[in-house]
Structure formats: C-alpha cells, structure tokens
C-alpha positions as CSV (number, residue, x, y, z in Angstrom):
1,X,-45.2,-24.6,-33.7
2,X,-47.5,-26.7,-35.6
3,X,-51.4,-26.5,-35.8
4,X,-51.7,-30.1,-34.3
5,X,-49.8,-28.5,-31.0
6,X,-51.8,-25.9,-30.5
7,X,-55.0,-27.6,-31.0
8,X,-53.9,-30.4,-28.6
9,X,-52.8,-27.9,-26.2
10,X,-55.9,-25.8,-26.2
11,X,-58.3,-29.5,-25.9
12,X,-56.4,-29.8,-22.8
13,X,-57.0,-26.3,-21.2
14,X,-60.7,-26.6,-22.2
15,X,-60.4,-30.0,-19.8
16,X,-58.7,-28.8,-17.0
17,X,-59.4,-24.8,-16.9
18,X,-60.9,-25.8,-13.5
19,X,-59.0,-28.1,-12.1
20,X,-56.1,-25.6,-13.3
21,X,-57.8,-22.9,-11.3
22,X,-58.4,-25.0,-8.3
23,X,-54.2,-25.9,-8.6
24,X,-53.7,-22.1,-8.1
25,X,-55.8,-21.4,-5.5
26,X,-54.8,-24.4,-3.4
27,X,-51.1,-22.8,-4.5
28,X,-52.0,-19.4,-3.5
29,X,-54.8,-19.9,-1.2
30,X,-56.5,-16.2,-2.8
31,X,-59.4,-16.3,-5.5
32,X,-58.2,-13.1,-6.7
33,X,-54.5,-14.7,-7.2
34,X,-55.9,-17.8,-8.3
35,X,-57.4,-16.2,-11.1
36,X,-54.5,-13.9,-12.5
37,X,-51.8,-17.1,-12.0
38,X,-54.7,-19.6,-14.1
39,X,-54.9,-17.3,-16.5
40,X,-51.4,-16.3,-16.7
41,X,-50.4,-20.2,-16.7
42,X,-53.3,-20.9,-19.5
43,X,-51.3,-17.8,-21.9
44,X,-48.2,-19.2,-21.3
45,X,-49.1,-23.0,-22.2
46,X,-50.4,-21.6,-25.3
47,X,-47.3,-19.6,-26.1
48,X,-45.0,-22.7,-25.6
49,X,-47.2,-25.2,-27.4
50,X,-44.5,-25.7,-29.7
51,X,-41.9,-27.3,-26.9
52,X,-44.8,-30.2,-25.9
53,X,-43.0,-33.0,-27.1
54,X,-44.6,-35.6,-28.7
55,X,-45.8,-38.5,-26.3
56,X,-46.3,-36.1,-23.6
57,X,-48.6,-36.1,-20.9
58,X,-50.3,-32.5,-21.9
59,X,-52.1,-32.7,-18.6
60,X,-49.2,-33.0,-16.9
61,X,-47.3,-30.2,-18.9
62,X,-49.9,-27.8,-18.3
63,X,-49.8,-28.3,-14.1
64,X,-46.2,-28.2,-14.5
65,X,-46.7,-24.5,-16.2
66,X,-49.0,-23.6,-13.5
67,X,-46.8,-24.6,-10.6
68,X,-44.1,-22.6,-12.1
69,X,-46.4,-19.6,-12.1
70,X,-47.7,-19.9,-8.8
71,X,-43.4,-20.6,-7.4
72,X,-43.2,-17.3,-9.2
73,X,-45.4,-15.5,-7.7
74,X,-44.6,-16.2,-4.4
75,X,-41.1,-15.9,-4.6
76,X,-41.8,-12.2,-5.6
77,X,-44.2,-11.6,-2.7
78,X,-42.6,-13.5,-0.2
79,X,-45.4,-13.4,2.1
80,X,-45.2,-14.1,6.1
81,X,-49.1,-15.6,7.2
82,X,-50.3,-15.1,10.5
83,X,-51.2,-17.8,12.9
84,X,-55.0,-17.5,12.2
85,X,-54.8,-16.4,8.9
86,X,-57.3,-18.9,6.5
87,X,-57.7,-18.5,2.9
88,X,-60.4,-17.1,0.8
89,X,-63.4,-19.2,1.2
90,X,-64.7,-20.0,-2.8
91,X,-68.2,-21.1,-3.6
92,X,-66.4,-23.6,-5.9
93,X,-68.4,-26.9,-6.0
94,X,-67.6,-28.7,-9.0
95,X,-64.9,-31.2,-8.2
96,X,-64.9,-34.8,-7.9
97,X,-66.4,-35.8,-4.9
98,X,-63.8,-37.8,-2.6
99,X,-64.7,-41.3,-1.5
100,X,-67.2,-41.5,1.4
101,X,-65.9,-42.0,4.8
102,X,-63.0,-41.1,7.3
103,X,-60.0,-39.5,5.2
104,X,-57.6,-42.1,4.3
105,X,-54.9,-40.2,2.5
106,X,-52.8,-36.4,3.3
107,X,-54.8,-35.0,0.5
108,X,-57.4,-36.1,-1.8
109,X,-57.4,-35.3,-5.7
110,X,-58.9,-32.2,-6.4
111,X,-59.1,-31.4,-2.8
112,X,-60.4,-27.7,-2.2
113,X,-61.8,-28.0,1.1
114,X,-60.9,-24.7,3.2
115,X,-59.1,-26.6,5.9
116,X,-56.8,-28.7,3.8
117,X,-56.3,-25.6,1.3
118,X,-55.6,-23.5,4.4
119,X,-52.9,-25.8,6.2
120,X,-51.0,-25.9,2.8
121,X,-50.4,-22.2,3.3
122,X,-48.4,-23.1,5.9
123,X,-46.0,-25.3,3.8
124,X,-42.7,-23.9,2.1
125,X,-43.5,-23.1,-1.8
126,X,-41.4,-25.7,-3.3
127,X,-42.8,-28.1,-0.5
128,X,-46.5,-27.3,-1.5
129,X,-45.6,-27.4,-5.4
130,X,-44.1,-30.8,-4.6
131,X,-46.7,-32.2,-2.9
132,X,-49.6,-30.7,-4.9
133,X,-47.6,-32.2,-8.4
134,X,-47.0,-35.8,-7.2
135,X,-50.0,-36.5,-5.0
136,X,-52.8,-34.8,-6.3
137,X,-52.0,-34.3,-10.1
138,X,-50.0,-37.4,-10.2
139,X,-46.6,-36.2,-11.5
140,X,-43.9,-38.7,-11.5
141,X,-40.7,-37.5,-9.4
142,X,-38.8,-36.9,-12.0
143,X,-40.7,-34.6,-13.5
144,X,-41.5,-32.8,-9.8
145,X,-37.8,-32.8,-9.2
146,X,-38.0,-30.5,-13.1
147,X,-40.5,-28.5,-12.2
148,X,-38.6,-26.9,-9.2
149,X,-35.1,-26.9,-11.0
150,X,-34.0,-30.2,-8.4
151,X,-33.0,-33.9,-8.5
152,X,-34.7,-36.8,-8.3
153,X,-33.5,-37.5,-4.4
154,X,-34.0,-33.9,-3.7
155,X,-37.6,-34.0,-4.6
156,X,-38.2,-37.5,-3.0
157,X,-37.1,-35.8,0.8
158,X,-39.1,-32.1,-0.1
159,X,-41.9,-34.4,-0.5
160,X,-41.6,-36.1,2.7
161,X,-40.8,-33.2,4.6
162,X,-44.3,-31.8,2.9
163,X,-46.2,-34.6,4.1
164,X,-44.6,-34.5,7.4
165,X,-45.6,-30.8,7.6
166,X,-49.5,-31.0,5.9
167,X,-50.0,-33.7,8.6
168,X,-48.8,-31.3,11.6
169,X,-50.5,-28.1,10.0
170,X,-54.4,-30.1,10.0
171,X,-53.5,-31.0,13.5
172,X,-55.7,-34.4,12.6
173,X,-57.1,-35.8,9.2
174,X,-59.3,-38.7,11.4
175,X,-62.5,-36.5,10.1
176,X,-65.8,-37.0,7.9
177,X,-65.0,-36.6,4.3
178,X,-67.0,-34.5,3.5
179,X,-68.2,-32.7,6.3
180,X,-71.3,-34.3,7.9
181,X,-74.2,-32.2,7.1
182,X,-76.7,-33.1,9.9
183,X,-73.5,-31.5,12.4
184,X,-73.7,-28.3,10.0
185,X,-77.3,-28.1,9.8
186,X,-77.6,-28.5,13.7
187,X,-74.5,-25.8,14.3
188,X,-76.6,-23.5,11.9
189,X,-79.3,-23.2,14.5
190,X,-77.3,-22.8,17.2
191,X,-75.3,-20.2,15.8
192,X,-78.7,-17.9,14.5
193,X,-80.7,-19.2,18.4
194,X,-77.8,-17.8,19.8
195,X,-77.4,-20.9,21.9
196,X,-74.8,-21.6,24.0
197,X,-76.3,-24.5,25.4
198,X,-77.0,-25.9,21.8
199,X,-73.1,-25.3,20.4
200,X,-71.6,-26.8,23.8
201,X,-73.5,-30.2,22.4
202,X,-72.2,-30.3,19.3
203,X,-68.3,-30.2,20.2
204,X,-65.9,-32.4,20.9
205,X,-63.7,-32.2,23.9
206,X,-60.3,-31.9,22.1
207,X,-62.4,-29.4,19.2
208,X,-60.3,-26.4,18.3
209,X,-61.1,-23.0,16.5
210,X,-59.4,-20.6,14.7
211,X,-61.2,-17.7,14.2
212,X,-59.6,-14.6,10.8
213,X,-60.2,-11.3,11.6
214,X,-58.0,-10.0,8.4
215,X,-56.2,-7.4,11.1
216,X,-59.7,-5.5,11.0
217,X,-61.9,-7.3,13.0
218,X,-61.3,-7.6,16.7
219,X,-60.6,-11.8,17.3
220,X,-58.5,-14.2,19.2
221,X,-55.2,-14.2,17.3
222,X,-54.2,-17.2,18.7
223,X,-56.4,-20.7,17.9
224,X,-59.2,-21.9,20.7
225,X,-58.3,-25.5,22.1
226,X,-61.5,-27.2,24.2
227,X,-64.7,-27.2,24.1
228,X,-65.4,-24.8,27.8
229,X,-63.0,-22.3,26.1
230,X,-64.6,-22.9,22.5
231,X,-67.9,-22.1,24.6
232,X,-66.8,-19.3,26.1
233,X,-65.6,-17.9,23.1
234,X,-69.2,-18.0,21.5
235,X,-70.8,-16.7,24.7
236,X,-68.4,-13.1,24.5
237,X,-69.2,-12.6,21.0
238,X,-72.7,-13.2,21.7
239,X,-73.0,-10.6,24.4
240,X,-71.0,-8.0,22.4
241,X,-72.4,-8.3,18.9
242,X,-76.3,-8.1,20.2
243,X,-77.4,-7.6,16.3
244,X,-80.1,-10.2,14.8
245,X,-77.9,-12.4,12.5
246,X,-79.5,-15.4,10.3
247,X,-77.6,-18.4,9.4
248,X,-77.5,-20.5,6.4
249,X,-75.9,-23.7,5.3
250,X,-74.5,-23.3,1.9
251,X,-71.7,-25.1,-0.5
252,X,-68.2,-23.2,0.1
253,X,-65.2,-25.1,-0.6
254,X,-66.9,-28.4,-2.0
255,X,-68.4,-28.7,1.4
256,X,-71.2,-28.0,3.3
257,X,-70.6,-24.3,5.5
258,X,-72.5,-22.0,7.1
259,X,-72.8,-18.3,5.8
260,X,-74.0,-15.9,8.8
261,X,-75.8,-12.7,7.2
262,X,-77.1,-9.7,9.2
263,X,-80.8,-9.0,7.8
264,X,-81.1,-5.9,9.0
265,X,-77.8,-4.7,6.8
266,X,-79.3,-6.0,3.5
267,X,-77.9,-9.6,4.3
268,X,-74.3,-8.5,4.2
269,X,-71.8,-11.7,5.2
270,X,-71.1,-11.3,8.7
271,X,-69.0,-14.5,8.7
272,X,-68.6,-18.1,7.0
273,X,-68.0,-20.9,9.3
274,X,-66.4,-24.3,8.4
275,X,-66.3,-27.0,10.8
276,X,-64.6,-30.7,10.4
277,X,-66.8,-32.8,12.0
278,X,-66.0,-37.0,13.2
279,X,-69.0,-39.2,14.7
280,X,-71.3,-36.5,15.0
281,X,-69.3,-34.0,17.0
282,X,-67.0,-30.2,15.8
283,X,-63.5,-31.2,16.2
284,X,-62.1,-28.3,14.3
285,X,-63.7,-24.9,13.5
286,X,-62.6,-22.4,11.1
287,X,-64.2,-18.9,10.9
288,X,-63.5,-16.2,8.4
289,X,-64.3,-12.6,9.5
290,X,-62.0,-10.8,7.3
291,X,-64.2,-8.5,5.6
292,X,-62.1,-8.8,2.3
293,X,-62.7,-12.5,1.8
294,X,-66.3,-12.1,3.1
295,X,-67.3,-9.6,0.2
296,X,-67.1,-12.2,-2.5
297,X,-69.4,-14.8,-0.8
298,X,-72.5,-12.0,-1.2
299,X,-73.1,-13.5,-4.5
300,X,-73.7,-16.7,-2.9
301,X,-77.0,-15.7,-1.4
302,X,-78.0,-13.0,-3.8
C-alpha cells in the first residue's frame, strides 16, 4: 500500500463521511445501524487502500464498500418488517437540498426524507443496493452488477424491478419536494388545539396514514386510507390520551416535521409526525410512536 493511497483514500472519507452515513441509514433504515455499518465501511476502505486502482473513481469505491457492508448485514439478520413499521426518524439536515417543486425522479440524490427512506425498507437488499448505487451515487452498471457478485443484464432487470417496487411502496411521488411548511406549521396547531375540525381541513380526500407503535404502543397495525377515517382516527386518540401535549415543527429527515412533547413529563417525545403534503393538503402521514426511535429525537429540543 503506498502513502499516496492511503492519503487519497482518507481525502475522500473526510468528503463523504456523511453522505456515507446517510447511504447506510437509507440501507438500513436504523441510526444505530447506520452508525456501526459507516464506521465499519470507513475501517475497511482504509484497510484495502492498497487495491484502489489507479484512475479510480474513490467516491465510487468507497459506496461500493459500504453497500457491501450494509448486504452483509442484512443477510445475517434477515429481518421480516411489519406493515407499519417506519424507520428511525434522524435530525439529519445537512444534505443537498433537492430542486424545488413536485418530485420528478423515484429518488433524489442524497435523499433522506423518512417516507422515501422508509418505502426502501420494503425493497429486496440487493434491489435497494442496486438502486441506491446507480441512481443516487451514480454507479455505472457494471460496477453495480460487481458490487452484488452479478452481470451486467442481471443488474439492469434488479434495477427495474427496484424502481417498479419504490414506486408501489410510496404509493404516489406527485408531492411537494420538500414538504410545504405552511401545511406543517398549520397541522402543528391542530394537532396541540386538539382540533378535529382543524386536521379534517388540512387533508386530502385520498390522504393515508400509517401510524408505528414499535409492538409497545397500542396503534392501528394496518395503514388509514381517507380522510373521515384519518379523522376518526385522531378523534379516538384524542379522547383516550386526555394529557396536555405541545407540538413543534422541527427539521427531521431534511424536512420540516412535527415533534409532539408532553410538558408535564419534562417534554419527553410523545411522537414525531411527517406528512407529504401536494397543493396545500396531507396526502400521506407517517407517525412514529415507537418509544425506541422516539428517545433519540429528545436531543432535538433539549
């Protein structure tokens, strides 16, 4: 391995060790996971420095190493995800903002936003590595089709198959990008007035709602579709949790989001709510309750 390697090798970690986080967690869909696998990925680039060949894209090679990582990982745990099962909301903000506007592409470089890093849990590994590697870092095929011990052709159809499958798991990608903030300022209020009457306005008719309990807390475990039984939803939880709750809009997932806290608990996170929003109107909500992904985000208002 020689000196010039390593110090090429180690520029390059300096330059992406948070876009090489953010590939994990999308990978993954856990902060805790997403921080091992980064770290594991950034020891093992180091360790192979000497096979980057010269004229090699080190960006490339690095998500390459990552991906493998995070295959690896999952292969061991072979995890089976609930329906409503989200992903660890992160208050992890400094990513290339996407162009303005409605979403024109199946996923946006750099994209961390909870409901696109949430409906790539629900893709096969290889079909999320795949995807992740050629449309969001870039990756020619044939160095995909590598990565996941494949051919060229072999890689071309997992990646269609993945974009098939993205596309069916957002259930619809004609949203504001990003999330309008007036809609999550207004749903704020609602939420913290308690107001049925107030919510009810702000969806669409075709909205739908998922809400994660973790398995602890008691929830729907099937998704919400409509706007009465959306409605409905909010009014039950209303009558049963009777607690004083306040509600504020903070930065989760490169997006706006609101974080509901219960003052009279010393502000612990009751809940983080993420909406996609289209000409001014919820047209999908996404709520985590799972106390385990919720503990994390108390640093966000400390």
């Amino acid at each position: 391995m020689s000196e010039r390697q390593t110090t090429t090798v180690l520029a390059a970690i300096e330059r992406c060790r948070k876009r090489l986080w953010a590939h994990c967690y999308r990978m993954s869909g856990r902060r805790t996971d997403a921080d091992d696998l980064s770290q594991e990925a950034i020891a093992r680039a180091v360790e192979r420095a000497g096979d980057l060949r010269d004229g090699a894209a080190v960006e490339g090679w690095l998500f390459r190493i990552a991906t493998t990582v995070c295959l690896d990982d999952l292969r061991r745990k072979r995890r089976t995800r609930a329906v409503t099962e989200l992903v660890d909301p992160v208050a992890f903000d400094d990513v290339p903002a996407p162009p303005p506007g409605p979403e024109a592409a199946a996923l946006l470089r750099d994209d961390v936003r909870l409901a696109v890093v949430a409906a790539l849990q629900h893709l096969a590994p290889k079909q999320r590595a795949v995807l992740l590697l050629h449309d969001v870092c870039g990756l020619p095929l044939g160095e995909v089709a590598e990565t996941i011990g494949t051919n060229g052709n072999a890689a071309k159809a997992t990646l269609r198959r993945a974009r098939a499958a993205l596309a069916r798991a957002r259930g619809r990608v004609d949203v504001d990008v990003p999330v309008d903030p007036a809609v999550v300022e207004q749903l704020a209020r609602a939420l913290e007035s308690r107001s049925v009457e107030a919510l009810s306005a702000l969806l669409a008719e075709d909205v739908w709602g998922v809400v994660d309990g973790g398995g602890v807390e008691r929830v729907a475990t099937r998704p919400t579709f409509g706007a009465r039984a959306l409605t409905r939803r909010f009014a039950n939880l209303s009558r049963r949790v009777t607690v004083a709750v306040m509600c504020r809009v903070v930065r989760l997932n490169a997006e706006p989001a609101v974080l509901v806290t219960i003052p009279s608990a010393g502000h612990a996170v009751f809940a983080s709510v993420h909406v996609e929003t289209r000409e001014g109107r919820i047209v999908a909500m996404r709520v985590v309750r799972d106390p385990a992904k919720l503990v994390p985000l108390q640093e966000v208002i400390q």
